[in-house]
C-alpha positions in Angstrom: 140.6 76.5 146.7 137.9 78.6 148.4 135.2 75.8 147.8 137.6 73.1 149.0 138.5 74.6 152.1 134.9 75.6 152.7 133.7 72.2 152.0 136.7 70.3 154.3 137.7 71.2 157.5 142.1 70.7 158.4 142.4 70.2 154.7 146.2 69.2 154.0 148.0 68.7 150.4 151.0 66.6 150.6 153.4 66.6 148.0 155.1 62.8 147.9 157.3 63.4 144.7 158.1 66.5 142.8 160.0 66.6 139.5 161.4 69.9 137.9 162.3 69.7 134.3 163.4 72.9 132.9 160.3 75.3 133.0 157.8 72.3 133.7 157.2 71.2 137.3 155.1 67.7 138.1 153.7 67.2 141.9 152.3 63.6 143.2 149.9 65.2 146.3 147.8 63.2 148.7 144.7 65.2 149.6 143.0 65.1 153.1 140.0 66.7 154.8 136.7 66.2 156.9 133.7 66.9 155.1 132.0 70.1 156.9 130.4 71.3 153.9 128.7 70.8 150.5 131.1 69.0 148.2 130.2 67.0 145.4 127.1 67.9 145.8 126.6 65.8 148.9 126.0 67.2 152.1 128.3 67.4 155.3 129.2 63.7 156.6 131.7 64.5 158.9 133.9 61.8 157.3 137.4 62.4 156.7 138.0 61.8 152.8 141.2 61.4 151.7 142.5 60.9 147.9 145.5 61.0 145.6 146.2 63.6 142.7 148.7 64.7 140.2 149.4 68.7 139.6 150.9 70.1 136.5 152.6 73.7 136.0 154.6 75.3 133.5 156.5 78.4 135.2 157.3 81.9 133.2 159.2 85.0 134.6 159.2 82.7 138.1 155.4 82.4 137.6 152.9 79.3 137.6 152.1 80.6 133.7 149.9 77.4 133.5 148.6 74.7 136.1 146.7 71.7 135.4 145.3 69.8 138.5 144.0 66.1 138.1 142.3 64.2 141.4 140.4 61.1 142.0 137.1 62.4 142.3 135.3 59.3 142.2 137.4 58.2 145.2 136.1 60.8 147.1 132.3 60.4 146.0 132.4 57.0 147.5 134.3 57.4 150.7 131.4 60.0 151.3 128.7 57.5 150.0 128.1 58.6 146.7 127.9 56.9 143.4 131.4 57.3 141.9 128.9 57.6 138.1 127.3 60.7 139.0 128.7 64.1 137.6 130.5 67.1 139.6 
């Protein structure tokens, strides 16, 4: 989170839908920010980038026991000019 927030200036999550099944907990999030910093390897655009992602968590004792975060990172590589292809 550190690197994100270093990298994008008035970063927001935004959590469209949220499921709950017993101990397992789903979150559809929109991502936004304005690239201020080195992300992706590319340097500061000043564009605002914005992309969809899913996170995952599994919750023990009341807590987040395991996370697993997905994103559209080739979304953001081309919104900021880059070749969706190249490695993060």
């Amino acid at each position: 989170m550190r690197t994100i927030h270093a990298a994008l200036g008035a970063y927001t999550r935004t959590i469209d839908d949220f499921v709950v099944t017993g101990d397992s907990v789903a979150a559809r999030m929109t991502f936004e920010g304005r690239h201020r910093g080195d992300f992706f390897g590319m340097a500061p655009a000043g564009k605002t980038v914005r992309w969809a992602g899913a996170s995952f968590f599994r919750m023990a004792e009341d807590r987040i026991a395991e996370l697993w975060v997905l994103g559209d990172a080739d979304s953001v590589k081309q919104q900021l000019g880059g070749d969706a292809s190249d490695s993060f």
